[in-house]
C-alpha positions in Angstrom: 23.8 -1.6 -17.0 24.9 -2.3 -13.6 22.9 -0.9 -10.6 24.5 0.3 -7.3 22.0 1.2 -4.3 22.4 4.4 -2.7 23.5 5.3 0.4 22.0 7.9 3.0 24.3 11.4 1.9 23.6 11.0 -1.9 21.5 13.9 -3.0 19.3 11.7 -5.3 17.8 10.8 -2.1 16.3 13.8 -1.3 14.8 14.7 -4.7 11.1 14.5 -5.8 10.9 12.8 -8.0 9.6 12.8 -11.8 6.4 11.2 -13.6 7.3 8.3 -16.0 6.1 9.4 -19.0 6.6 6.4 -21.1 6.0 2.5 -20.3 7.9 0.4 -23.1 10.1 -2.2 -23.7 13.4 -0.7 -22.6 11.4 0.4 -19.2 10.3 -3.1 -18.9 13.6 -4.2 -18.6 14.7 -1.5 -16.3 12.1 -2.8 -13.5 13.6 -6.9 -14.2 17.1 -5.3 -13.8 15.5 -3.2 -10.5 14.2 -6.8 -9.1 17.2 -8.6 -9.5 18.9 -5.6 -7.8 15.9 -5.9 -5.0 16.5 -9.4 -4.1 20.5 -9.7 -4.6 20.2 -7.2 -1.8 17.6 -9.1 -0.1 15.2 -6.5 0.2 11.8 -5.8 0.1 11.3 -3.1 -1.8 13.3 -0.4 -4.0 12.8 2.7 -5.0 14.1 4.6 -8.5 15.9 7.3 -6.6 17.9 4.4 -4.5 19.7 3.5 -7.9 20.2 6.9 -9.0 17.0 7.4 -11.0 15.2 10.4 -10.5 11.7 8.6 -11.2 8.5 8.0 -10.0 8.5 4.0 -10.0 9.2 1.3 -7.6 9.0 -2.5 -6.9 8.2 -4.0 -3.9 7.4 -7.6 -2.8 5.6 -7.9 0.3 6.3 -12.4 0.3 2.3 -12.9 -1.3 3.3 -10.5 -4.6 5.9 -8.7 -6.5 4.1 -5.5 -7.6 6.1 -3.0 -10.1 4.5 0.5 -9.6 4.8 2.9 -11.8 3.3 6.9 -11.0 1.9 6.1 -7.4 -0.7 8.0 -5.8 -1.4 7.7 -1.9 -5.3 8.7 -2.0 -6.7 8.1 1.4 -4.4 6.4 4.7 -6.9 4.4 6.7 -7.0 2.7 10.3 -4.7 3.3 13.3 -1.0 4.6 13.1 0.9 1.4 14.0 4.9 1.0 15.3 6.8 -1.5 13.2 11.0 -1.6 13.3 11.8 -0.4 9.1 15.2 -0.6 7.5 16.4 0.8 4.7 19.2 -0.5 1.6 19.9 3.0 1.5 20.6 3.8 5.6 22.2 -0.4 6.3 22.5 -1.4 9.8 20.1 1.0 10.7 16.8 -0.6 12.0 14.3 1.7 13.9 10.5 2.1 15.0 8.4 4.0 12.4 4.6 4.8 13.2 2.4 4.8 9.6 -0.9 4.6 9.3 -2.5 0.3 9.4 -3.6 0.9 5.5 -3.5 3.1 2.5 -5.5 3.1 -0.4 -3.8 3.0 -3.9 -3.6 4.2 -7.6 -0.6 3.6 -9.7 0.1 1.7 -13.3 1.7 -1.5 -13.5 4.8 -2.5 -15.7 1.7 -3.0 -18.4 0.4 0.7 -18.5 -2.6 -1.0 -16.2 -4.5 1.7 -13.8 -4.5 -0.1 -10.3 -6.2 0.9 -8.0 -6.2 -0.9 -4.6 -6.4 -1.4 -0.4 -2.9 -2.2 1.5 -3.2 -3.2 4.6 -0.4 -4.1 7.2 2.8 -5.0 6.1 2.1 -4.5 2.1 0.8 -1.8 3.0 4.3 -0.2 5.3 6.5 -1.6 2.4 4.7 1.0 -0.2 4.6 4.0 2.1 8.2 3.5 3.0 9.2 3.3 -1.3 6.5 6.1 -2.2 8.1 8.3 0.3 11.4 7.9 -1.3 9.6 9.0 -4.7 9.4 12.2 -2.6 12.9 12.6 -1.5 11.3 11.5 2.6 13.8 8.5 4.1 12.5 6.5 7.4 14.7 8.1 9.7 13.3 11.7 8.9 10.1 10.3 10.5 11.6 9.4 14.5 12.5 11.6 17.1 15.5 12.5 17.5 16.5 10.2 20.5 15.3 7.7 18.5 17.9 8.8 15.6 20.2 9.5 18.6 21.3 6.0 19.0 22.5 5.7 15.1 24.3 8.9 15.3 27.9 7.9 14.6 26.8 5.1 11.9 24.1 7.7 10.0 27.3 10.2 10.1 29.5 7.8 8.6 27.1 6.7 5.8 26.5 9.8 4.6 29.9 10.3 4.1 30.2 7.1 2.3 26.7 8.2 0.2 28.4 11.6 -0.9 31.6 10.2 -1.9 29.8 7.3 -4.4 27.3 9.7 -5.5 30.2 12.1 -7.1 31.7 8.6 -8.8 28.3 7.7 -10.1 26.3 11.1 -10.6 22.2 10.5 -11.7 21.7 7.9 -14.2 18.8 9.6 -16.6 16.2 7.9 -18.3 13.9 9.4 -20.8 
């Protein structure tokens, strides 16, 4: 199956969403077919809801690792909140200033059923907030001011036209 990323409009996007209840083979391949998806778009990281999967899984590759998590948990955010320009597949041609706390520490299974539990720092560490807060329906822009948003007015109100319309062609794809 073919995966289409979706845009800013498409209710998906603003779901919780759901634990993974199993890890096998056919999941497996779901996370390759994600990653391909991921870097054909050249992104960073991509959450379930952002191909239509109501899910609790995402990949992300910070440039040192590709990490497939599965069931994230944020336990503890640690150091300073720090200002970094984010983008989005879901919101493109939008780029703006998001404060997040420095690090984060961990807990989520990989695509082996493994319990992780680890420090992010930095970068790695911005790349899984920003996917774990589409796990919970958040996107980057809900967390700028509204001047800040301001400037992407027009281009956010055209996208989510354009996310509406493709979510009534594609609807939720649902895994069991």
């Amino acid at each position: 199956m073919e995966y289409k990323v979706r845009i800013i409009g498409d209710p998906i996007l603003r779901k919780k969403a759901k634990k993974v209840e199993k890890i096998d083979e056919k999941f497996q391949e779901l996370l390759n077919n994600m990653t391909n998806v991921m870097y054909k778009e050249d992104g960073v990281g991509l959450a379930a809801p952002q191909i239509g999967i109501n899910k609790r899984f995402f990949i992300m590759d910070d440039g040192k690792k590709l990490r497939k998590i599965i069931n994230p948990e944020i336990i503890e955010f640690l150091g300073d909140e720090v200002v970094y320009e984010e983008g989005c597949l879901s919101i493109p041609g939008v780029f703006i200033n998001v404060k997040r706390p420095e690090g984060i520490k961990v807990k989520y299974f990989d695509e082996n059923g493994n319990e992780i539990e680890e420090e992010l720092h930095d970068y790695t560490a911005r790349i899984f907030q920003h996917e774990y807060d589409h796990l919970e329906g958040v996107l980057f822009v809900d967390k700028v001011s509204t001047a800040a948003k301001a400037k992407y007015k027009g281009k956010l109100n055209e996208l989510m036209k354009e996310g509406r319309k493709i979510a009534k062609e594609l609807g939720e794809v649902v895994i069991e």
